[in-house]
C-alpha positions as CSV (number, residue, x, y, z in Angstrom):
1,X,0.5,18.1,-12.0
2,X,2.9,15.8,-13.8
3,X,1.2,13.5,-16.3
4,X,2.0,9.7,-16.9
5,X,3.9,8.8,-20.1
6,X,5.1,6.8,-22.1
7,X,8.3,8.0,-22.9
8,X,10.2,5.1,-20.7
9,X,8.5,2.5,-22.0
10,X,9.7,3.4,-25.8
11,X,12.8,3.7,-25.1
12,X,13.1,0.5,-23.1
13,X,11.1,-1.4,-25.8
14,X,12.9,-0.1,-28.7
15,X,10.0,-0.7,-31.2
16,X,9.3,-4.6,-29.6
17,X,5.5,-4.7,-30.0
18,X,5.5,-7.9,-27.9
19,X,7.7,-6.9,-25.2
20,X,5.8,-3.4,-25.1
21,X,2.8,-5.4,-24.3
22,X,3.6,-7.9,-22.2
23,X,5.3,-4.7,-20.4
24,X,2.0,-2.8,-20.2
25,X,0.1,-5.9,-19.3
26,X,2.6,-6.7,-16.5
27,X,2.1,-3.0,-15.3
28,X,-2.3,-3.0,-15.6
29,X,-2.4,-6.4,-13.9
30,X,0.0,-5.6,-10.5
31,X,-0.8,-1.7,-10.1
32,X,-4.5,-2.6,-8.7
33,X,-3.3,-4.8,-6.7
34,X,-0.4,-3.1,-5.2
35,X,-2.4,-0.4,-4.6
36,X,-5.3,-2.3,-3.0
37,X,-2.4,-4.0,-0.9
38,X,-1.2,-0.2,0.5
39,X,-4.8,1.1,1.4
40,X,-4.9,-2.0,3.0
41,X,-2.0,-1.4,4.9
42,X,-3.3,2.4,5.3
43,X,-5.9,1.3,7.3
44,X,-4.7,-1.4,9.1
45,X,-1.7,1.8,10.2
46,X,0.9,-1.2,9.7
47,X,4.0,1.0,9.0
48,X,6.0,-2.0,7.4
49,X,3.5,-2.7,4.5
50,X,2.6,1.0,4.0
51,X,6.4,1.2,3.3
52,X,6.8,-2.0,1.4
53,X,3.9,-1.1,-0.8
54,X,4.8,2.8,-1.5
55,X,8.5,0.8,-2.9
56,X,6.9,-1.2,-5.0
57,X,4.1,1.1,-6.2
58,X,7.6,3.0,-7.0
59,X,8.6,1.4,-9.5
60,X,5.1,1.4,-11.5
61,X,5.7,5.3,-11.0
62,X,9.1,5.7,-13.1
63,X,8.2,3.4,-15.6
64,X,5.2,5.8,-16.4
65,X,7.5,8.9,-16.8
66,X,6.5,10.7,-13.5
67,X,10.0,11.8,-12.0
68,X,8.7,14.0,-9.9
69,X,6.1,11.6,-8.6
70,X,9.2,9.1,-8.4
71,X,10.9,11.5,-6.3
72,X,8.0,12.4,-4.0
73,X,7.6,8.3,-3.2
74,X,11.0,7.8,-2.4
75,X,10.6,10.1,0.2
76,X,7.4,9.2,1.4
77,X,8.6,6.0,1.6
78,X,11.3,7.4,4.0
79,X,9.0,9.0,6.0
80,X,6.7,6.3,6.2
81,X,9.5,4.5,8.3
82,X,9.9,7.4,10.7
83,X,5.9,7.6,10.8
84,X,5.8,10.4,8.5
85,X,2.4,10.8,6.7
86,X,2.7,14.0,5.4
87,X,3.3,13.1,1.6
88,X,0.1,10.7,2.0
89,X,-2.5,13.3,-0.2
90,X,0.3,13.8,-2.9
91,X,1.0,10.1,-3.1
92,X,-2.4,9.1,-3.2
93,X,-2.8,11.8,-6.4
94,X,-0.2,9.9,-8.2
95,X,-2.0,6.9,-7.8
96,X,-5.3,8.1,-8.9
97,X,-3.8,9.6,-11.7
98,X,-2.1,6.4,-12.7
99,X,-5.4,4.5,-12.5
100,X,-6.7,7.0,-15.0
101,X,-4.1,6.5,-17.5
102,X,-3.8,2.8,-17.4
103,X,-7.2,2.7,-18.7
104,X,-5.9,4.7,-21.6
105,X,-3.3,1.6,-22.2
């Protein structure tokens, strides 16, 4: 399984030690509650936010370096629309390894 990074974030901060952490801090302090907001919307089966939260849950994924867990949410996200859940397990991996890592941070 691909493992978060920081790779991205270097290369985006460029050595800023303050931007670097108020990037990090950004990232720990929305990723709960993003993913709170799409096991929420799990449950509640409301396509809309399932899809609205896998896109922004997205973006927390390529900042960590996963491009293959980027990829795979793009097109759950897709399915989600069509009602597709098949990418759910994989997705939900992603996150659980992400939770892991931020607490590395």
């Amino acid at each position: 399984m691909e493992q978060p990074n920081r790779s991205y974030i270097d290369s985006l901060c460029r050595g800023d030690k303050v931007f670097e952490n108020k990037l990090i801090s950004v990232i720990k302090t929305e990723f709960p509650t993003e993913k709170e907001v799409y096991y929420n919307a799990l449950k509640a089966k409301n396509v809309q936010e399932i899809a609205e939260a896998v896109h922004k849950l997205k973006h927390k994924i390529s900042i960590l370096g996963l491009e293959k867990g980027y990829a795979l949410a793009a097109q759950y996200e897709n399915d989600i629309r069509d009602e597709k859940f098949d990418h759910s397990q994989s997705f939900e991996e992603i996150l659980d390894i992400m939770t892991e890592y931020l607490k590395t941070l």
